[in-house]
C-alpha positions in Angstrom: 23.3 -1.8 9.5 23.2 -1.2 13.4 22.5 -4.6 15.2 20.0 -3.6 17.7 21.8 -3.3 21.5 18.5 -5.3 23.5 19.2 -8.7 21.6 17.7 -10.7 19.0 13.5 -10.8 19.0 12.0 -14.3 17.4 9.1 -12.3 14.5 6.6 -13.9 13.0 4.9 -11.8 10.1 1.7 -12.1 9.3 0.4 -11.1 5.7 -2.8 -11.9 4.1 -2.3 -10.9 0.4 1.4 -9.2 -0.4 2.1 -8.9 -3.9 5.5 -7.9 -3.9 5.0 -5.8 -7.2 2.3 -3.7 -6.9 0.5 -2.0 -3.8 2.2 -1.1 -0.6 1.2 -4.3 1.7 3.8 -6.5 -0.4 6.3 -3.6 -0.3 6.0 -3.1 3.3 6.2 -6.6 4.0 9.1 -7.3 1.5 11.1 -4.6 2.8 10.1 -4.4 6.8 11.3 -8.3 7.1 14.9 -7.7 5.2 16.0 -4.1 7.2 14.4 -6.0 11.0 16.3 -9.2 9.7 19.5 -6.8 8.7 19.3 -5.3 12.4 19.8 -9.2 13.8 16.3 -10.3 14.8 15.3 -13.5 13.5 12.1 -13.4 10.8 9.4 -15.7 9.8 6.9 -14.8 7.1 3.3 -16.2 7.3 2.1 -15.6 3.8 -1.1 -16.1 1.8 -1.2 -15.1 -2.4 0.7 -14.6 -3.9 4.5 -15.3 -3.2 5.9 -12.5 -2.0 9.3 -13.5 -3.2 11.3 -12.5 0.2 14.8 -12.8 0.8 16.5 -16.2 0.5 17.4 -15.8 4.4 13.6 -15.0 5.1 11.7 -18.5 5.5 8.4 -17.9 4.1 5.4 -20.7 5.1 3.0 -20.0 2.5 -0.6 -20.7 4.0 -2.6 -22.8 0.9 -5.8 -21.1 0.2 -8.6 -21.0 -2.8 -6.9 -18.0 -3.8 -10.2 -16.6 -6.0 -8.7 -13.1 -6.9 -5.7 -15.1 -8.8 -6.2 -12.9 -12.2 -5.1 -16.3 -13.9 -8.1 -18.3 -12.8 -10.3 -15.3 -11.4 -13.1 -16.6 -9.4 -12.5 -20.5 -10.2 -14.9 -22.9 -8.9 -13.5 -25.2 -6.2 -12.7 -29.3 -6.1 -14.7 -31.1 -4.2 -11.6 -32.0 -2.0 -11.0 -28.5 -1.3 -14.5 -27.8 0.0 -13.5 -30.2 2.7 -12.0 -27.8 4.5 -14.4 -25.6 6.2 -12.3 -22.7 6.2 -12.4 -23.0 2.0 -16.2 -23.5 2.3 -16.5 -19.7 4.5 -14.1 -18.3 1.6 -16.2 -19.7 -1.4 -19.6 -19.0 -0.2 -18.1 -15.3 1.0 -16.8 -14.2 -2.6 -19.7 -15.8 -4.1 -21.9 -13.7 -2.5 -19.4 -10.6 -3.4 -17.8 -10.4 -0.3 -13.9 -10.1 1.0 -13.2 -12.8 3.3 -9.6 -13.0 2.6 -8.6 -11.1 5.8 -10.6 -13.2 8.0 -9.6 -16.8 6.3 -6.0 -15.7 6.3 -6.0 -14.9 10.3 -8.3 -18.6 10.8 -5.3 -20.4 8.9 -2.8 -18.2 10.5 -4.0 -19.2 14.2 -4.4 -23.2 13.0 -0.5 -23.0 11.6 0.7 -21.5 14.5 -1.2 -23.1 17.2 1.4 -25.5 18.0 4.2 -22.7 17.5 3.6 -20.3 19.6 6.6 -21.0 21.9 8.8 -20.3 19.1 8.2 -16.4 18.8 8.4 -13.2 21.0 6.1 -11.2 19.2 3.6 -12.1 16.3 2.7 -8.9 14.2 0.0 -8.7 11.7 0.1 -6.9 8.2 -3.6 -5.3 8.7 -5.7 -9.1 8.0 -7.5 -7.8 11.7 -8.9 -11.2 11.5 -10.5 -12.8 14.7 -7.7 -15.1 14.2 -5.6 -12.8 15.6 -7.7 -12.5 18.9 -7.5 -16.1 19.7 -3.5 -15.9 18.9 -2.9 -12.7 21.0 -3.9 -15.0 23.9 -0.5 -17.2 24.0 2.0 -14.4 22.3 2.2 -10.8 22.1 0.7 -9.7 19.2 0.6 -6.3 17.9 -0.8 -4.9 14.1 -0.1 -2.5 11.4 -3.0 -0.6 9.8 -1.8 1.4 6.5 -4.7 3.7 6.8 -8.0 3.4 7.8 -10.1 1.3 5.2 -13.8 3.1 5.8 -11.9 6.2 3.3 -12.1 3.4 0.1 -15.3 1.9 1.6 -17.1 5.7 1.9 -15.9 7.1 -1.3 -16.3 3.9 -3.6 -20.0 4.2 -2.3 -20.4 7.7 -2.9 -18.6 7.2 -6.2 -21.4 4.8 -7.2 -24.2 6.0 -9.3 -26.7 3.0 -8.8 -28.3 1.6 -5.3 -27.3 -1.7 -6.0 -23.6 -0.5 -6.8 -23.7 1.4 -3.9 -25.0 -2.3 -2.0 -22.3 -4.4 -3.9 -19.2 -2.2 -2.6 -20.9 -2.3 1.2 -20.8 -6.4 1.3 -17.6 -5.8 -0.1 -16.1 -4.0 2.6 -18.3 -6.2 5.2 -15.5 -7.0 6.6 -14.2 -3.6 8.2 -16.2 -4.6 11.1 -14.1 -7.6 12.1 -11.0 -5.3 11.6 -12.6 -2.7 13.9 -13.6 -4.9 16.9 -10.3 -6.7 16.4 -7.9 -3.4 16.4 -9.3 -2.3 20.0 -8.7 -5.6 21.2 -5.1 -4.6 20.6 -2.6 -3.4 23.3 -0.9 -1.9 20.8 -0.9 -0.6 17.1 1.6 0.6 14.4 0.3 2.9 11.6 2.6 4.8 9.1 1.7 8.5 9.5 0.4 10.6 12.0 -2.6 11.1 9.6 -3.2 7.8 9.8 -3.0 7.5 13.0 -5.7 10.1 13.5 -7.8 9.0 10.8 -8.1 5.3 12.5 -7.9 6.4 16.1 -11.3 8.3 15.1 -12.7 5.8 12.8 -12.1 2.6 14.3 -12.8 4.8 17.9 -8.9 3.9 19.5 -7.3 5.9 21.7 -4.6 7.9 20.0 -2.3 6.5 22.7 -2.0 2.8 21.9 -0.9 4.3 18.1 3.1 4.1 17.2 3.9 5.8 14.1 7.1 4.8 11.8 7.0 5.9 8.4 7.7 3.7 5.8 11.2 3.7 4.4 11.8 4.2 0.3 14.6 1.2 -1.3 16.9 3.5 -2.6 18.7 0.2 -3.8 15.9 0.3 -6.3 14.8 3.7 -6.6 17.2 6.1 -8.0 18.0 8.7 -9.9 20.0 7.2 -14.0 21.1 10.1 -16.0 22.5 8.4 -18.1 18.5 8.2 -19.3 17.7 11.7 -21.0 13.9 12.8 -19.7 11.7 13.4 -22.3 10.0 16.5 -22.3 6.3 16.8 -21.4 5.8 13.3 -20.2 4.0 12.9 -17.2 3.9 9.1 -15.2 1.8 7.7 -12.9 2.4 4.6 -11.2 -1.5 3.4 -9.8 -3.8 2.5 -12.9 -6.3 1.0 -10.5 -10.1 2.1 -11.6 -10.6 3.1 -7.7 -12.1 6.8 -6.5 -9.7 6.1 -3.8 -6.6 6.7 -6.2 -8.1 9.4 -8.0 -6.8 8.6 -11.9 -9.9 10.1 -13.6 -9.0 13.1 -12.3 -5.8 13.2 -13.6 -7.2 12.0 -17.3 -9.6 15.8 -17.1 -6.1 17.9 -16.0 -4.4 15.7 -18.7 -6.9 16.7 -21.5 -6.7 20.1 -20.4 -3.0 20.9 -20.6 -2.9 18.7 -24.0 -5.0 21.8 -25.0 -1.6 23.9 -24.5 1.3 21.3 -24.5 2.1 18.2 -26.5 1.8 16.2 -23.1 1.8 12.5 -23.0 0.9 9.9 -20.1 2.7 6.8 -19.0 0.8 5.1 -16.4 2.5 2.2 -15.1 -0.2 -0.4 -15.0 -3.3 -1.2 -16.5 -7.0 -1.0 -15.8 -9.6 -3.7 -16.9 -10.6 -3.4 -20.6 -14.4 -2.8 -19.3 -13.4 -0.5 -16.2 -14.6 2.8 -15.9 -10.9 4.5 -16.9 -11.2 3.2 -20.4 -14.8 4.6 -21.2 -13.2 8.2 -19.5 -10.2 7.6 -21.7 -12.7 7.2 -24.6 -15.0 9.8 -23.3 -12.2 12.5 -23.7 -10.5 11.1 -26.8 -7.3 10.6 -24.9 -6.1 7.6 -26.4 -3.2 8.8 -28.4 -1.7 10.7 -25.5 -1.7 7.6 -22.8 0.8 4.5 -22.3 0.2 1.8 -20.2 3.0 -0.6 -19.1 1.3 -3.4 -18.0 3.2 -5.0 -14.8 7.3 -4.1 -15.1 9.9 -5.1 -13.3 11.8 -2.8 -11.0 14.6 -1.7 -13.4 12.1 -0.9 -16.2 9.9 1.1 -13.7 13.3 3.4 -12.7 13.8 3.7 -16.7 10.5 5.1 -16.9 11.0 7.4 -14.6 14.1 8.0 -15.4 12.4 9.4 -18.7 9.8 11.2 -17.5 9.5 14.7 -16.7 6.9 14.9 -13.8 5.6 12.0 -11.7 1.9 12.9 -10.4 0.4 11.4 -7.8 -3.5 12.5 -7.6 -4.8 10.3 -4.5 -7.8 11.4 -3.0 -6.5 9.8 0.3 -2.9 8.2 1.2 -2.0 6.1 4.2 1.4 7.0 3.4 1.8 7.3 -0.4 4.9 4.7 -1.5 4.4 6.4 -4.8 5.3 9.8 -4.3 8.3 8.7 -2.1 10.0 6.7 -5.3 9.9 9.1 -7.7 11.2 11.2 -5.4 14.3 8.5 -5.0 14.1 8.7 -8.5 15.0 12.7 -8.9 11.7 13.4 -9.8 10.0 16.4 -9.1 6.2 15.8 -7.7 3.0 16.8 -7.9 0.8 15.6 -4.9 -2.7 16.0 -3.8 -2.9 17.0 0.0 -5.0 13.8 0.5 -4.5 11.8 3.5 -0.6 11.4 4.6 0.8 12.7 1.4 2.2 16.4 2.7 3.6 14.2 5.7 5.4 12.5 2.5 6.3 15.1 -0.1 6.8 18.0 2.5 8.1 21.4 1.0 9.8 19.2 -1.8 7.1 18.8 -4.2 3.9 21.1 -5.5 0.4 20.0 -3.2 -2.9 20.2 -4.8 -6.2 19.8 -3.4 -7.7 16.3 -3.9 -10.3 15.7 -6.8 -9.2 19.3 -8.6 -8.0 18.7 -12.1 -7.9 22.3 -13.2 -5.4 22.8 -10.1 -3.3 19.3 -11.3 -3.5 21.1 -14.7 -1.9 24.2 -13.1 0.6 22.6 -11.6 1.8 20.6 -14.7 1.7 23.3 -17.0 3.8 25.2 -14.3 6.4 22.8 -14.3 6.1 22.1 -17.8 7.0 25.9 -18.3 9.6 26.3 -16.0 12.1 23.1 -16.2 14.8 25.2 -13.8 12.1 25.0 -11.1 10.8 21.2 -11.9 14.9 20.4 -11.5 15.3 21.9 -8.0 12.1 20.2 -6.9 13.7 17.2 -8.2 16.4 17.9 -6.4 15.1 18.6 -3.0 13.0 15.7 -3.0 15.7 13.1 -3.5 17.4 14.6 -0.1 14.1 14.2 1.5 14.1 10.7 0.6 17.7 10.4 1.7 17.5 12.2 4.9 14.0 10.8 6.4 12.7 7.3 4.6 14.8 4.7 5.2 13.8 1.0 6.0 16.7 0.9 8.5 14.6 3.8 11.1 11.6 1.8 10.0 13.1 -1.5 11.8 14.5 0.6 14.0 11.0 2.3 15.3 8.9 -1.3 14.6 11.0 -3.3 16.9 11.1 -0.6 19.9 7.1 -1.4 18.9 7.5 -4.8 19.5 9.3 -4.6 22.9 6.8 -2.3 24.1 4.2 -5.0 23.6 6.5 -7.4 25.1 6.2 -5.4 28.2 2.8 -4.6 27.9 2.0 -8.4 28.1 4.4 -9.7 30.6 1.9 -7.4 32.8 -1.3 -9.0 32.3 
C-alpha cells in the first residue's frame, strides 16, 4: 500500500461491541485499523466484547465490562465485587430493566482509560458508541465518529413490527439510548458515515447538517472473499448470510418468496446463521412447512463461508434498510450474482451489477430468483460484473485513504477553536 505523503497520525479506535465474525461494526473495525495501519499511521484499538481478534501489530486494550449479552452466560447476575464499580451498577440496573446501555458504559470506560492518555493521540475516533463519554473526551483531543446508518430505521420498524403495546414499549426502552447518540453526534465537528444514503438519512434524523458528513464507503477483503471454482455451484440453491429475527433484515420475507418458487423449482436455502429456537423465524419456518428446504450453518469460519458460496447459485440479500450492506458486497467478491432490495444504501452497493427489488416484496424476490434460476447465462454475467464492481470501487485501501483525510480535517477543525 501507499504510505500516506502528510506523515504518520497517532489513532485511537474506539469500539463498543465488534464481533469480528458477524455484523459490520467488527468488520469495519477489523479491517479499517489493518488498511490505516498498512498506510503507516500508528493504531490503537479501545475495545469492549468480545475480542475482536485484530492484527498482531494492532495493540488492542480491552475495556473489562459485565458483558450481559455474552450468549454463554446471557444476562448473568453480577459479584458483589463487580457492583462496586458504579459504572457496572448503571449497566446492570439498565439491561435489567430491558434497556441498551452498552454504548453509553463503553464511552464512560473509554473516557476513564484514556484520561491520562490523551497526549498520546492525534485523533480519537469512535465506532458509533455516541456515548457522553465521547463529549467529555472531545474536550482534550480531536475526536470525530462513524455512524453506519441511522439507528431510528431498526428502532421505527421493530416497533411497527410489533403486534402488542407492551412489545411495542419493550423495543422503545430498548432503543432509549438513540437520544444520547443524537445529542452527542451534533456535538461533533465532524462525522463519517458510509453512503451518501446514510448520510442523508442521519443528517435528517439526528437533524445535522449535511455538511459536517464525510462519506467513504466501506471496502470488501478480497483476501477473504473470492471467487473458488474449483467448487462446482449447485443448482437452485439460494444463501443468505443474516439469520437475525430483526424486521430490519427482512428474512421472513425471503422465507414467503422461498415457498413460492419451491412451488416451481426444487429450491433450497442456506442461511448462514441461526435464529433463536423460540424466535419468530422458526414459527414462519413452521408456518409455511419450510423445514426440508432450509440449512442453517450456525457461526463458520471465513473459508467455510467462501465454500458456501462458492456453492451456491444466488446470494439474496432482502434488507428492508442498509447502511451500506457488507453482505451484498462479499458475494459479489465471491462471483456471485445478487439479488438486492433497494433498501437504504444497497443500489449505492450493488449498482447495475445485480437485480434490485423493492423492500418487503416477496413475490418480486420470487421473480427475481425464478428469473435467474431460469436463465443461468444471465445469473453468470451478473456474477461477473459484480466481482469487477468489487474490484474497481471497495477496497479498504480508499477507505483509509478517505478516513484519514477525515481525520486531518478534524485536526484542523480543532487547532481553530
Amino acid at each position: 500500500m501507499q504510505r500516506d505523503k502528510d506523515g504518520p497520525l497517532r489513532i485511537c479506535l474506539l469500539s463498543y461491541r465488534s464481533n469480528p465474525h458477524c455484523g459490520g461494526q467488527g468488520v469495519y473495525l477489523k479491517n479499517l485499523s489493518r488498511a490505516i495501519k498498512d498506510l503507516g499511521h500508528h493504531v490503537d484499538v479501545v475495545s469492549g466484547p468480545p475480542d475482536p481478534l485484530l492484527d498482531e501489530d494492532i495493540a488492542v486494550h480491552y475495556l473489562p465490562s459485565l458483558d450481559l449479552y455474552n450468549p454463554e452466560d446471557l444476562f448473568r447476575i453480577p459479584s458483589l465485587r463487580e457492583l462496586c464499580d458504579p459504572i457496572n451498577i448503571v449497566e446492570w440496573v439498565g439491561v435489567s430493566t430491558m434497556g441498551f446501555p452498552e454504548p453509553f458504559t463503553f464511552g464512560l470506560r473509554a473516557f476513564r482509560f484514556l484520561r491520562n492518555k490523551f497526549h498520546r493521540y492525534d485523533i480519537i475516533h469512535d465506532n458509533q458508541s455516541l456515548s457522553y463519554g465521547l463529549l467529555a473526551i472531545k474536550k482534550s483531543v480531536p475526536t470525530i465518529a462513524t455512524i453506519h446508518h441511522p439507528i431510528t430505521v431498526d428502532r421505527d420498524l421493530a416497533v411497527k413490527d410489533a403486534s402488542a403495546l407492551w412489545k411495542k414499549l419493550k423495543h422503545m426502552r430498548w432503543y432509549s439510548f438513540v437520544g444520547m447518540q443524537k445529542r452527542v453526534s451534533r456535538n461533533l465537528s465532524r462525522i463519517i458515515t458510509v453512503s451518501e444514503c446514510s448520510r442523508d438519512d442521519i443528517s435528517r434524523e439526528f437533524r445535522i447538517s449535511a455538511k459536517r458528513f464525510s462519506v467513504v464507503p466501506n471496502g470488501i477483503n478480497t483476501g477473504l472473499f473470492y471467487p473458488v471454482p474449483e467448487i462446482k455451484r449447485e443448482p437452485d440453491r439460494i444463501i443468505v448470510t443474516n439469520s437475525a429475527d430483526t424486521p430490519l433484515k427482512g428474512l421472513p420475507h425471503l422465507l414467503r418468496a422461498v415457498n413460492e418458487v419451491s412451488k416451481v423449482r426444487s429450491i433450497k436455502l442456506t442461511v448462514v446463521g441461526r435464529p433463536k429456537k423460540k424466535s419468530e423465524l422458526i414459527k414462519l419456518i413452521r408456518e409455511l412447512d419450510l423445514g426440508r428446504l432450509i440449512t442453517f450453518t450456525g457461526r463458520i469460519n471465513n473459508g467455510e463461508f467462501v465454500r458456501q458460496y462458492g456453492r451456491a447459485t444466488i446470494a439474496v440479500v432482502p434488507s428492508m434498510y442498509e447502511g451500506f450492506g457488507l453482505p451484498a458486497g462479499e458475494a459479489m467478491a465471491c462471483g456471485l450474482p445478487v439479488i438486492s432490495t433497494t433498501g437504504g444504501a444497497l443500489p449505492e452497493v450493488v449498482g447495475d451489477a445485480g437485480i434490485l427489488v423493492p423492500p418487503g416484496d416477496p413475490d418480486a424476490l420470487a421473480t427475481a430468483m425464478i428469473d435467474l434460476l431460469n436463465n443461468p447465462d444471465k445469473a453468470r454475467k451478473i456474477g461477473e460484473a459484480g466481482y469487477n464492481r468489487v474490484q474497481s470501487s471497495f477496497t479498504w485501501e480508499k477507505a483509509a485513504q478517505k478516513t484519514v483525510e477525515a481525520y486531518r480535517k478534524t485536526i484542523s477543525d480543532y487547532s481553530r477553536l
